[in-house]
C-alpha positions, -999 to 999 in steps of 0.1 A, spaced: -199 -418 -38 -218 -403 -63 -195 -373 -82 -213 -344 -103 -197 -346 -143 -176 -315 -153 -196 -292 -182 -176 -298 -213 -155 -267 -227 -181 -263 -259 -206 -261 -229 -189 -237 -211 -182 -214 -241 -214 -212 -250 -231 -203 -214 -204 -175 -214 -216 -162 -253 -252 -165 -244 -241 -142 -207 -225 -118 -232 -253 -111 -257 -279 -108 -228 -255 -84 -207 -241 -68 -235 -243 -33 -222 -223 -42 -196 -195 -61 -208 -192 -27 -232 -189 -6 -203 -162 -32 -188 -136 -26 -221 -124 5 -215 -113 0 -181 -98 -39 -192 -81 -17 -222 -66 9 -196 -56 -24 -172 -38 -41 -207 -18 -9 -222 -9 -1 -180 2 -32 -168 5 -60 -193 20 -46 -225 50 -30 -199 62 -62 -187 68 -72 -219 94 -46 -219 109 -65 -189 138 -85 -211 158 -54 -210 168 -67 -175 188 -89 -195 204 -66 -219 226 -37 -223 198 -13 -232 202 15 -252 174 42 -266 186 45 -299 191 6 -305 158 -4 -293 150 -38 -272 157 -57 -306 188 -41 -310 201 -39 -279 230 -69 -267 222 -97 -244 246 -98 -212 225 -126 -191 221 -121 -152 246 -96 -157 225 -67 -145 213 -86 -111 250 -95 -105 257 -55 -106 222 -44 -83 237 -71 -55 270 -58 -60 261 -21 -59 277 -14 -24 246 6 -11 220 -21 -21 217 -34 11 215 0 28 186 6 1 169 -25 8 172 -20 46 157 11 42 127 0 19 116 -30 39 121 -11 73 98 18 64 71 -12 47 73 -24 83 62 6 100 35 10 76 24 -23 80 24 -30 119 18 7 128 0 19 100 -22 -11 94 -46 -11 127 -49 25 124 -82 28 96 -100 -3 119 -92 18 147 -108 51 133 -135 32 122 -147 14 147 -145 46 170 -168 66 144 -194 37 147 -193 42 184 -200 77 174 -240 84 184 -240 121 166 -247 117 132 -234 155 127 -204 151 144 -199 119 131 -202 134 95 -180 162 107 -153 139 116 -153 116 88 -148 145 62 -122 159 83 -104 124 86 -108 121 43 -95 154 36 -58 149 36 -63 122 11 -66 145 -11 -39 167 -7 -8 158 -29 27 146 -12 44 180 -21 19 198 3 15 173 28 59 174 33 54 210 33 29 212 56 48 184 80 82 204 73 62 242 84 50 222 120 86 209 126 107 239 115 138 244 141 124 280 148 92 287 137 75 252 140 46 243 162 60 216 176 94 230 185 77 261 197 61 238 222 92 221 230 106 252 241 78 257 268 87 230 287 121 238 285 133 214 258 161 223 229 147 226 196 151 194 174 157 198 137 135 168 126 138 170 90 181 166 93 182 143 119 182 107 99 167 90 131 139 107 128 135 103 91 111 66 92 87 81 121 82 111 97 77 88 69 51 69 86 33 96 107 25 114 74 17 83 57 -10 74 83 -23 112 83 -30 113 51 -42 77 41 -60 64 73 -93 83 72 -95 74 36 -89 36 45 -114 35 71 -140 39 45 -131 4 37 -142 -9 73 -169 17 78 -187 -2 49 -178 -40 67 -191 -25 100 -227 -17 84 -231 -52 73 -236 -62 108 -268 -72 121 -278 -45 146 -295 -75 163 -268 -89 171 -256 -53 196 -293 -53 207 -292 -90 223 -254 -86 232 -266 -51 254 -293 -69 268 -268 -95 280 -252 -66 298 -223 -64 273 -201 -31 274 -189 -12 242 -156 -32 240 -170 -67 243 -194 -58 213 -166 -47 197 -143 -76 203 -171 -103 204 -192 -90 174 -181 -64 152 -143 -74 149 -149 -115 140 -174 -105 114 -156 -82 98 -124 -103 99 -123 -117 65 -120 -79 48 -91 -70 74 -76 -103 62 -80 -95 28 -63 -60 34 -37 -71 55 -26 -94 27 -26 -62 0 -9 -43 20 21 -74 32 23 -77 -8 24 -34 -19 55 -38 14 83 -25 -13 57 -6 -29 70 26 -5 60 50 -37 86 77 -51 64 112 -43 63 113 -3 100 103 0 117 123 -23 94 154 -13 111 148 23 142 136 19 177 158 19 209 154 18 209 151 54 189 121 63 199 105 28 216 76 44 183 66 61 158 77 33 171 66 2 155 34 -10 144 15 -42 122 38 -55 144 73 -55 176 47 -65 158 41 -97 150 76 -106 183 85 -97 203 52 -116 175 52 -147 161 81 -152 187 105 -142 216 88 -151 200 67 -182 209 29 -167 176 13 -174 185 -22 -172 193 -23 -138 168 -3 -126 145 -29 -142 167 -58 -128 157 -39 -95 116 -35 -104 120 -69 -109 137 -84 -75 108 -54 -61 85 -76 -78 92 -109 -69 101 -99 -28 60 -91 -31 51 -118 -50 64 -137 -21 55 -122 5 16 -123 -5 20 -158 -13 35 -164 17 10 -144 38 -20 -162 20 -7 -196 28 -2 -187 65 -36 -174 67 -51 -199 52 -34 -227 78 -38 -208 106 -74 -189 104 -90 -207 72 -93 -174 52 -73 -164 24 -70 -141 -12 -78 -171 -32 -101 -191 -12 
């Protein structure tokens, strides 16, 4: 069998010189966004070995002591890590199997839409709350479930049921978490599959109508298997940002009350390193975050690359 030779390095170096100096304008326009990416997210994990030290601000990372996997022993011996971690992976789950089908959902119902006003009407209404900041979107959820003056208690009452104080019941503290996630990020998500949608043929609706094929069969038959590889690709994003929860929405929500059921990595570390000045282990603890995802989406990439041929990398 007859095998093609590999270009040589010096080869390869110069066809990427000669594809800089003829797209030079746009490599240009590429460095300030690859700076940004570099002083965000590479130079900061350099600052990683503290996880490893006894870290202090006036001594500096040079002059700080070494104590090892001393800082790890102390996150797994903390006795509410695993209350913490509980917490942190239940609400990822929620936002993952409830949260996830919700954007393909919205989107393939707006393509079913036929009125291009309405359709246009609902899709800015659906964005909006993406743009609203977690401190009004807890405010707004904490007005609608006030005890007393609440919409949704108020209607609770009509049909004769006790008003529920949502907010201080833990419970109730991850369906909060997640309804408000979905409200304010699923229209803004859909955008994502409105654009995989339009890249069908519309041939392929015409012959499948003429076939006497309803709404749902074109929908499971036609739209959903071509766009599959993008919800792949999203569904392994979102299985590796799973500890990513984010510090804004919960600490905007969260009370004393519900603390046992809302605390989780992300408000532990503002309250261990930046409040009480332990940086170490709160970077032992970015780290393990880290890792749990680095996992996870390898994990998930190797499954879906066995079981349905797609993956990140290939």
């Amino acid at each position: 069998m007859r095998t093609r030779n590999k270009p040589s390095i010096a080869f390869q170096l110069s066809s990427l010189k000669d594809n800089i100096l003829h797209n030079k304008v746009l490599y240009l326009m590429v460095i300030p966004g690859l700076v940004f990416f570099v002083m965000i997210r590479i130079i900061p994990i350099l600052g990683s070995v503290i996880a490893w030290q006894r870290y202090s601000i006036f001594r500096g990372i040079l002059g700080s002591p070494w104590v090892g996997w001393a800082n790890f022993r102390e996150m797994f011996a903390y006795e509410g890590f695993y209350r913490v971690l509980s917490n942190t992976m239940l609400i990822g789950f929620y936002r993952v199997v409830i949260g996830f089908p919700v954007p393909i959902i919205l989107a393939l119902l707006l393509n079913e839409v036929k009125s291009i006003k309405f359709q246009k009407f609902a899709q800015s209404a659906l964005y909006l709350p993406y743009f609203l900041s977690w401190v009004v979107v807890g405010q707004l959820f904490m007005n609608a479930l006030h005890p007393s003056t609440g919409i949704v208690n108020i209607l609770l009452t009509r049909f004769g049921v006790e008003p529920v104080f949502f907010f201080g019941q833990p419970q109730y503290f991850h369906a909060l978490v997640t309804i408000s996630y979905i409200w304010k990020f699923a229209g803004y998500q859909s955008i994502i599959y409105l654009a995989a949608i339009s890249t069908v043929d519309p041939s392929l609706y015409e012959a499948a109508e003429i076939d006497g094929a309803g709404p749902l069969v074109k929908i499971f038959r036609i739209t959903l298997p071509i766009i599959a590889p993008v919800i792949i690709i999203m569904m392994l994003l979102s299985i590796g940002q799973f500890m990513e929860i984010g510090f804004d929405q919960i600490y905007v929500m969260m009370n004393p009350l519900v603390r046992s059921t809302a605390d989780i990595f992300d408000t532990y570390i503002y309250r261990v390193g930046l409040v009480n000045g332990r940086f170490s282990i709160t970077t032992a603890i970015g780290l393990f975050k880290s890792l749990v995802g680095l996992v996870l989406i390898m994990g998930g990439n190797f499954i879906s690359q066995k079981w349905l041929g797609r993956g990140l990398f290939r």
